[in-house]
C-alpha positions in Angstrom: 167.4 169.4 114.5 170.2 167.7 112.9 170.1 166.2 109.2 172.4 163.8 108.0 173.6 162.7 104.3 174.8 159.3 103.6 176.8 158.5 100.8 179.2 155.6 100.0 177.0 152.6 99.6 176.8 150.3 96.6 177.7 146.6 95.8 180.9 145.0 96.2 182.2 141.7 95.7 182.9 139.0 99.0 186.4 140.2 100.4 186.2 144.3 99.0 185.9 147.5 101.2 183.8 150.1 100.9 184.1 153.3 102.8 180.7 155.1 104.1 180.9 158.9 105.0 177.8 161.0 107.1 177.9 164.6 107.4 175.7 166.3 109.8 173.8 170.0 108.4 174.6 171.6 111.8 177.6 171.4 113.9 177.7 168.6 116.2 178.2 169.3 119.8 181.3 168.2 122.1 178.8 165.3 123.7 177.3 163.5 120.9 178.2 160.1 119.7 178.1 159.3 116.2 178.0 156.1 114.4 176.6 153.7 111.8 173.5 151.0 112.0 172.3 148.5 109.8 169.0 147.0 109.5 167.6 144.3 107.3 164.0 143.6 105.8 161.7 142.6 108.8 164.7 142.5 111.3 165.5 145.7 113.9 168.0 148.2 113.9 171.6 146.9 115.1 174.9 148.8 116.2 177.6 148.8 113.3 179.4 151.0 115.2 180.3 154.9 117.5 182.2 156.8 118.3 182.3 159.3 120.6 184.1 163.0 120.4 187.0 162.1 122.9 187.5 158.9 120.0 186.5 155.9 122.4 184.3 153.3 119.8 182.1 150.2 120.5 182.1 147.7 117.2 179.5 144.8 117.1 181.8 141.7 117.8 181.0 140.7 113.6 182.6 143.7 112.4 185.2 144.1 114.7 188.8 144.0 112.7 187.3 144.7 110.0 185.5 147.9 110.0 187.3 151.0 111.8 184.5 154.1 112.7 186.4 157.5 112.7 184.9 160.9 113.0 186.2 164.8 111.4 184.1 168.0 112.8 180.5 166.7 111.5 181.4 164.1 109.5 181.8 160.6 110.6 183.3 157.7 108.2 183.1 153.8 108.3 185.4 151.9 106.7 184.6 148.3 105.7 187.2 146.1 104.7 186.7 142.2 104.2 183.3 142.5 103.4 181.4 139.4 103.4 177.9 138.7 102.0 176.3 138.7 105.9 177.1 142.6 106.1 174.5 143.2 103.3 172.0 145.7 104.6 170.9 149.2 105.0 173.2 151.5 106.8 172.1 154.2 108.3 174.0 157.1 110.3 173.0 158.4 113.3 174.0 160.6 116.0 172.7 160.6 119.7 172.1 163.5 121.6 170.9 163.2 124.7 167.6 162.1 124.6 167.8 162.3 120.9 168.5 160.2 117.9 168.7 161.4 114.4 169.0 159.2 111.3 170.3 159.5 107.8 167.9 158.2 104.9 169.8 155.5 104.8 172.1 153.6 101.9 172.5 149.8 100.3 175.1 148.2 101.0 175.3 144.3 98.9 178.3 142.4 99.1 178.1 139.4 96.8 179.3 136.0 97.6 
């Protein structure tokens, strides 16, 4: 079992950055990937971003140039630049293991127009 703690959310203004961090309780292993989702009310879970251990990434095409996904030990970071009003959601970290998903509780971001 792996637990993960968000932190880093809040409300920013159209065109600000803010930087999300995850750390996992345990140590991750060599073939995880770790990354960031978002989800709004009544809509599913999407890709934000991963990243794997050997540092190859995916982006969703909306974020790409603006947000950059890196990863230290257990902890893996997003940082959003540009932010626009669209990229309001919850974010949620996660790391895939095999068969396996974990999930952070989750944390606001709002980006005001």
């Amino acid at each position: 079992q792996v637990q993960l703690v968000e932190s880093g959310g809040g409300m920013v203004q159209h065109g600000g950055s803010l930087r999300l961090s995850c750390a996992a309780s345990r140590s991750i292993f060599s073939t995880d990937t770790m990354g960031w989702y978002r989800q709004l009310p009544g809509k599913q879970r999407e890709l934000v971003a991963r990243i794997t251990n050997g540092g190859s990434t995916n982006y969703a095409d909306s974020v790409k140039g603006r947000f950059t996904v890196s990863r230290v030990k257990n902890t893996v970071i997003l940082q959003m630049n540009d932010l626009k009003p669209e990229d309001s959601a919850v974010y949620y970290c996660n790391v895939h293991r095999g068969y396996f998903d974990y999930w952070g509780q989750g944390t606001q971001v709002t980006v005001s127009s």
